[in-house]
C-alpha positions in Angstrom: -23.7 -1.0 -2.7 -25.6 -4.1 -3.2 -25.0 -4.8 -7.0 -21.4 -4.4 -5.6 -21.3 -7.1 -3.3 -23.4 -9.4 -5.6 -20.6 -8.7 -8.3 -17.9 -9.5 -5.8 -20.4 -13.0 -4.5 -20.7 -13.7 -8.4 -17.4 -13.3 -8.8 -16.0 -15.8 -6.0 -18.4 -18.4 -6.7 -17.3 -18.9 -10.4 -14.9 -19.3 -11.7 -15.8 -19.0 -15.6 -16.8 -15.5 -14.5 -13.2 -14.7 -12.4 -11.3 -16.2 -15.6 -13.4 -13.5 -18.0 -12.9 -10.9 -15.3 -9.6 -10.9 -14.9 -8.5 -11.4 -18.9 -10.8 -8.8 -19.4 -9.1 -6.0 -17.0 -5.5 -7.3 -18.2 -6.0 -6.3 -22.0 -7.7 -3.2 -20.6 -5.0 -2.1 -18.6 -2.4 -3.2 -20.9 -3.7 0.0 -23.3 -3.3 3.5 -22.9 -6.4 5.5 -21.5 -6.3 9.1 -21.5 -9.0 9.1 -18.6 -10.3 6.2 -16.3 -13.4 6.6 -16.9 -12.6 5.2 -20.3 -11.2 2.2 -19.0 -14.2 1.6 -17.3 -16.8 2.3 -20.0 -14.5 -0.1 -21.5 -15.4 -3.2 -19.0 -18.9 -1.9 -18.8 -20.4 -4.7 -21.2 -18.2 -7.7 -19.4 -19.5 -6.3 -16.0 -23.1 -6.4 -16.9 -23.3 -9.9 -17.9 -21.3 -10.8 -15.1 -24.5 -9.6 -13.4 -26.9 -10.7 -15.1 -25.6 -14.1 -14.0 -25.4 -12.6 -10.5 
């Protein structure tokens, strides 16, 4: 629970980090995914250095 909620923290103090976020999940969910979890593998690099800014 806590690398979630300093992901969301991370998240609404930058805006750099939002911006990349957010293009980042659009593109993703713009494709076809024949199981979520693929999705999310998929935004599993963007996430993790989003946190290692955290």
């Amino acid at each position: 629970m806590g690398r979630m909620v300093a992901f969301r923290d991370r998240l609404r103090v930058s805006e750099a980090d939002r911006v990349l976020y957010e293009r980042t999940k659009r593109e993703l969910a713009a494709r076809e995914w024949e199981y979520l979890q693929q999705y999310a593998d998929a935004k599993a690099e963007v996430v993790a250095d989003i946190m290692g800014r955290a």
